[in-house]
Phi, psi and omega in degrees: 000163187204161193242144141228151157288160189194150196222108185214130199235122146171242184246129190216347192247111175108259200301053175018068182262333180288000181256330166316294166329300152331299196288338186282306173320291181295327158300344159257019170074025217230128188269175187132207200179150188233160175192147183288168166184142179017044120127356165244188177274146179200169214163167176220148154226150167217127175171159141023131154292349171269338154309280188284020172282285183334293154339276201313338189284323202278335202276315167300327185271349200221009178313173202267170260240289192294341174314186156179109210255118171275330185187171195213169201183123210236139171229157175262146200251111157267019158276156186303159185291141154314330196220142152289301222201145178114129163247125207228156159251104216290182190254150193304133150259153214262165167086172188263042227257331169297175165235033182264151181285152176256131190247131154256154194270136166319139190286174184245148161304141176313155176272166163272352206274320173290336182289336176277340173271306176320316154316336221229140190268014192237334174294150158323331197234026153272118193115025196265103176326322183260053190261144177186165195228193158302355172281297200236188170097195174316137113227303189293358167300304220233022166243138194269316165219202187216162005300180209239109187219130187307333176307324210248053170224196171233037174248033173266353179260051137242109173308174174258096164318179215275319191301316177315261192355316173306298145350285209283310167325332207252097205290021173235025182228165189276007151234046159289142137095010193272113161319321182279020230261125193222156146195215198298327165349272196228029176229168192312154175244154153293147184199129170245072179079227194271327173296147169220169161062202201329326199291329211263317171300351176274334192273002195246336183282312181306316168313270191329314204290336193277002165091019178275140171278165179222115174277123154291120155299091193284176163286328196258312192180172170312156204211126152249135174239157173232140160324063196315344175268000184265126143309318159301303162336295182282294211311276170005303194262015178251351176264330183289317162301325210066018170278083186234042161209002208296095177305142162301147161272186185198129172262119202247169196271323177208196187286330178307300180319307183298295152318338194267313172264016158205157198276102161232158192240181173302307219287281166341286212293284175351288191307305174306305175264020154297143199312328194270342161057080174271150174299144154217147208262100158298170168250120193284144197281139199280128169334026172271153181080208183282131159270140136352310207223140210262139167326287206306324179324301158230049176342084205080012184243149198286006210239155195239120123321136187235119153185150199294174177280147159280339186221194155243004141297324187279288194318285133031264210315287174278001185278310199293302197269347159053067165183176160307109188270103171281140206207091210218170195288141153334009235229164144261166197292127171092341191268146191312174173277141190276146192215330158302110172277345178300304192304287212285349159266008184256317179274334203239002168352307208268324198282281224247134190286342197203192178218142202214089189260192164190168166307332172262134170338094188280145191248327174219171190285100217225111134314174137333164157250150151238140160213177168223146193262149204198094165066216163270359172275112168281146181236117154257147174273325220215043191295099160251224208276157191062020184229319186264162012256054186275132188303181176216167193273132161197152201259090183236173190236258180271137188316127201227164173201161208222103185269357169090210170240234171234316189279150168059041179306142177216174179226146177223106185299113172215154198190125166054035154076060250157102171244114177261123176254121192309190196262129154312136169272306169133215184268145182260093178224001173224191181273335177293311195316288171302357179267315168326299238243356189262323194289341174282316187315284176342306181327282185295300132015272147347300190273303203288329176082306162335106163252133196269151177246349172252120177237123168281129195228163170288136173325313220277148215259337190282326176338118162331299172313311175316319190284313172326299188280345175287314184286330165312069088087014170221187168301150160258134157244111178269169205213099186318169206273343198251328172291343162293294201342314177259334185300312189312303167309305197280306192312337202271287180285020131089068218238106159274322189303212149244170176224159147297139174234150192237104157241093158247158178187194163304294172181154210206129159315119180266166175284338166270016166080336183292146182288144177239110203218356142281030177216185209249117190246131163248106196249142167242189175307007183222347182188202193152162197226153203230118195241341165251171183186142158299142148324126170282163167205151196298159156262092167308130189056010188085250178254348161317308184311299178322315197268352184182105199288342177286325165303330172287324170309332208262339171269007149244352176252335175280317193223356168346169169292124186280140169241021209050006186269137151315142159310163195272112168310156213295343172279005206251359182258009199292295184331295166316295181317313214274354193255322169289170221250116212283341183286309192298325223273296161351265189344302161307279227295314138334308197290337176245017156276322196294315178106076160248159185006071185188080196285148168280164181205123174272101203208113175297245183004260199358298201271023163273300187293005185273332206275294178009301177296312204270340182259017182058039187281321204200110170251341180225129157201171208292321173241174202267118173108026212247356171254337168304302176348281162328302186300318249226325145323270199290011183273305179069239178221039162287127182246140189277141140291136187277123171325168199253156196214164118262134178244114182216155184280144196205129160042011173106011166233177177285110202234120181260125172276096180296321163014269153344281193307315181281325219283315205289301203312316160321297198297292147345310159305304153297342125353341209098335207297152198261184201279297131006311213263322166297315160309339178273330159296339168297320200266346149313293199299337200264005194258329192270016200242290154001289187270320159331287175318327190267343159313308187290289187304352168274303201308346198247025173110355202271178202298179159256017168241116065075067180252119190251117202236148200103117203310336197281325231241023180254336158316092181296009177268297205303312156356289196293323204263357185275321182267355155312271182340309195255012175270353178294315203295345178073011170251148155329088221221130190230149172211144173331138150228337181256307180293157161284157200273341207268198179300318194290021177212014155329291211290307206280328175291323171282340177284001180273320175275313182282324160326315169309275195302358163264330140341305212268343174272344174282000000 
């Protein structure tokens, strides 16, 4: 016989890993005990030594669904055993004392075994919204520390009545040791104004069904639901929001549902019913007869979010009222999602007719995920609740952290090869934003144990994150904004060497003081040389230009780069021109013979919103990225001759000239040729423009392997057909999938860069 110490390190806490441990043992007859501690699993077994290999094999291969075991670790003890005979599960020790960072786990989706007691009149816990086992429910919502105990959650002030209790004891039931463990007893209630529990849910079906908005109390935060088949209902919640034109997700009761209004595969469906049950952005299935879903829901775009309930209030919610739910953050547009109930009636006063709150506390802030499928490639937009703060693989050493940027913000804690990426905040562009990403940063800090000794930040000097990271007490590494883009990509697929980087988006600080928003890099993970580029063109007025793709245009048909191609002769812009407003239209035209308030930008993003304008999709718009949308839209799955393009060598880099590209499109358009048929030819010219630039830079030494970063590669077209080209090319061609491919995967490429250069400094 032989007594060991065990050790099991990775997200082990909160995913009914001590009861796994139990049941594994006890099926090998093997006494001893397990208990959380500092931020892992840790345990004695006494038995056979061949036996407890066996454990230890079982505890890596057969762990429970949400788990994720980095290594397990067996010592031999020459103290006497604790336990003779038997196996237990011991009480938690309390405090922090190691140094490997501690990870938490993302809540989970109701599970099916609570979707079947919530269903069946004869269970305890049936129509009980807060039902969950060791499987499914809260945890990184409601945990205030670790080890992960109901005491350190913010379900401890609700005690366990006797039926729980039993429950949580009892190592053959399926909520031994589950911390969030509730039921109509002793757990949290529903409230409605002065009504609770069934009462407060009818009045809340009733709001909805009568064409009323409703703020919910989510695991992450308030949530407004709508009627997704009423029109007024959303048009309502798009006047109240200010959102108007931004598409709604829409949450459906099951996967069936959900087929009936978008085109799903396995690899969806998959996706759709995961423990983290993220919006995932479909392709909507084509209208006959009554849709289901009201126009305003997505207005006019071929692509839908979709996504299943999460708890078993969304379940409720939707069974009761037996339709389609729009289901969106809490919020007015940019400002965080609300979690506070004092907060969230004070802010949402105006939005929402009622409120269908409860008593427990959300301890930190989680939006929704969004994603997308690109083939069998998920691409996230948005890693929020069920997906962060679950670490990612990353070859970091000594502890670094990444403050992001200003759009889609996220932060990122790495340590011991390890990265945790925060929660989306949203844009850090007001003081709630910024107060939200500093109380999460703390947070998460706190629980992870990680203390940075470095912060990686963006060039731009205005950046919140910036300003931030500057008041801080520790080293700065600042990390240009396109170079996170692709370090985010290679670090994630574990790219050490160099590489080629494809980063378009809007727009990113260059190292040259210049806006950067195209371009071709050759990099590893600690630097890089900037061998392409977009032709610049002025932004009038700036960041006004962003807010109105027509102003970008006309400072791309007025100041393009001179390159020797002419500019689109003046008859073929008059049709553009002649639809604006003859003061903007001056005004620009002033402003950029002068060079006044008109930075320049080598900018993909830019130059999507140019064509928008000019083929009349967009002259203004409401959110950021929202005329790429549009285009990419009317392209729909029309194929095209691709517009004529030029490529010239400019100072030793690779320079594409749209030039060429607006003229052929004018003179087309004048033509006759439609709208549809030209969006699709833009996103032809930018995919074989592409693989050019990258051709040449292979030819001119650079790597074959490939990485595409930037907020532009969330275009499920341009994706396909770019990355298509370059795997024609016989290169390596890689894009995020677990970071987001956006802004929101800043934080982990600069914390990946500053990891590289303190490597290299050691």
């Amino acid at each position: 016989m032989s007594t060991q110490h065990f050790q099991v390190y990775g997200t082990v806490q909160g995913v009914g890993f001590r009861p796994f441990v139990y049941r594994t043992a006890e099926a090998l007859s093997l006494s001893g005990w397990v208990a959380n501690a500092n931020g892992h699993v840790e345990g004695e077994v006494t038995g056979p030594p061949g036996v407890i290999e066996e454990f230890a094999a079982r505890l890596r291969a057969d762990a429970p669904v949400l788990a994720r075991v980095r290594r397990v670790e067996l010592a031999r003890s020459d103290r006497e055993p604790t336990y003779s005979t038997g196996f237990r599960v011991r009480r938690s020790a309390p405090g922090y004392t190691g140094t490997a960072p501690r990870e938490i786990p993302p809540d989970a989706a109701i599970c099916d075994a609570c979707l079947r007691e919530l269903s069946d009149p004869t269970d305890r816990r049936h129509r009980y919204p807060f039902i969950n086992c060791t499987d499914c429910g809260p945890r990184a919502t409601i945990i205030e520390d670790l080890p992960y105990d109901r005491v350190r959650t913010t379900m401890r002030r609700f005690p366990l009545c006797a039926n729980c209790a039993a429950e949580y004891a009892d190592p053959g039931d399926r909520r031994f040791h589950a911390e969030p463990l509730a039921c109509p007893a002793c757990g949290p209630r529903l409230a409605w104004d002065e009504l609770c529990g069934e009462e407060a849910l009818r009045a809340a079906v009733k709001t909805v069904a009568d064409g009323g908005v409703i703020a919910l109390k989510g695991l992450g935060g308030y949530q407004l639901v709508c009627d997704a088949s009423d029109p007024a209902a959303v048009a309502e919640l798009r006047r109240r929001k200010h959102r108007q034109a931004k598409p709604f997700a829409v949450m459906v009761r099951d996967i069936e549902a959900a087929a009936h209004l978008a085109r799903i595969g396995s690899t969806e469906r998959e996706t759709l019913t995961s423990p983290a049950r993220p919006v995932v952005l479909l392709r909507a299935r084509p209208v006959r007869g009554e849709t289901p879903l009201a126009y305003e829901v997505h207005p006019g775009l071929p692509r839908i979010g979709l996504f299943l309930p999460t708890t078993g209030l969304h379940h409720l919610l939707l069974d009761d009222l037996a339709r389609p739910l729009v289901v969106t953050s809490a919020n007015r547009s940019d400002e965080p999602i609300a979690v506070d109930d004092t907060e969230a009636r004070h802010v949402l006063a105006d939005v929402a007719d009622g409120f269908l709150t409860h008593d427990r506390p959300i301890r930190a802030r989680y939006d929704d995920s969004v994603v997308q499928l690109t083939g069998r490639t998920r691409i996230t937009v948005r890693r929020a609740r069920g997906l962060a703060p679950a670490p990612l693989p990353l070859a970091v050493g000594t502890p670094v952290a990444g403050v992001g940027a200003q759009l889609k913000h996220t932060f990122t804690l790495a340590a011991d090869d390890r990265a945790h990426l925060g929660p989306h905040t949203g844009d850090l562009a007001d003081t709630a934003t910024y107060d939200a990403f500093r109380k999460a940063y703390d947070d998460l800090k706190r629980l992870t144990g990680i203390e940075p000794v470095a912060l990686a930040h963006d060039l731009h000097p205005g950046y919140l994150s910036t300003q931030w990271a500057e008041a801080q007490q520790l080293r700065r590494i600042p990390v240009q904004h396109h170079h996170a883009h692709v370090a985010a990509v290679a670090a994630e697929h574990g790219v050490r060497g160099r590489f080629l980087g494809v980063a378009y988006d809007g727009l990113g600080l260059g190292d040259d003081g210049t806006l950067w928003g195209g371009e071709i890099l050759v990099a590893d993970l600690s630097g890089y040389r900037r061998v392409g580029r977009f032709a610049t063109a002025p932004l009038p007025g700036g960041d006004a230009a962003v807010r109105h793709p027509s102003r970008t245009a006309l400072g791309q048909l007025l100041g393009g780069e001179p390159l020797g191609t002419p500019r689109p002769y003046p008859w073929l812009t008059r049709e553009f021109t002649d639809r604006l407003d003859p003061a903007e239209v001056a005004a620009v035209r002033a402003m950029v013979a002068r060079d006044v308030n008109c930075p320049r930008a080598s900018s993909a993003g830019r130059l999507f919103d140019t064509v928008a304008s000019l083929l009349g999709l967009a002259d203004t718009v409401g959110y950021e990225g929202e005329a790429a949308v549009l285009l990419e839209a009317a392209a729909g799955t029309e194929h095209a001759v691709p517009l004529a393009h030029r490529i010239v060598r400019v100072n030793g880099l690779w320079v594409y000239d749209p030039a060429p590209t607006l003229t052929d499109l004018l003179e087309r358009r004048s033509s006759g040729e439609v709208v549809p048929r030209l969006a699709a030819a833009f996103h032809h010219t930018l995919a074989l423009v592409t693989a050019e630039l990258v051709a040449r830079a292979v030819e001119d030494g650079a790597p074959h392997t490939v990485c595409l970063g930037g907020g532009c590669f969330v275009n499920h077209r341009l994706l396909t057909e770019v990355r298509r080209r370059l795997r024609a090319q016989g290169l390596r061609v890689l894009v995020g999938g677990q970071v987001p491919v956006g802004d929101g995967g800043i934080s982990y490429g600069q914390a990946a860069v500053a990891a590289a250069r303190l490597a290299k400094e050691r």
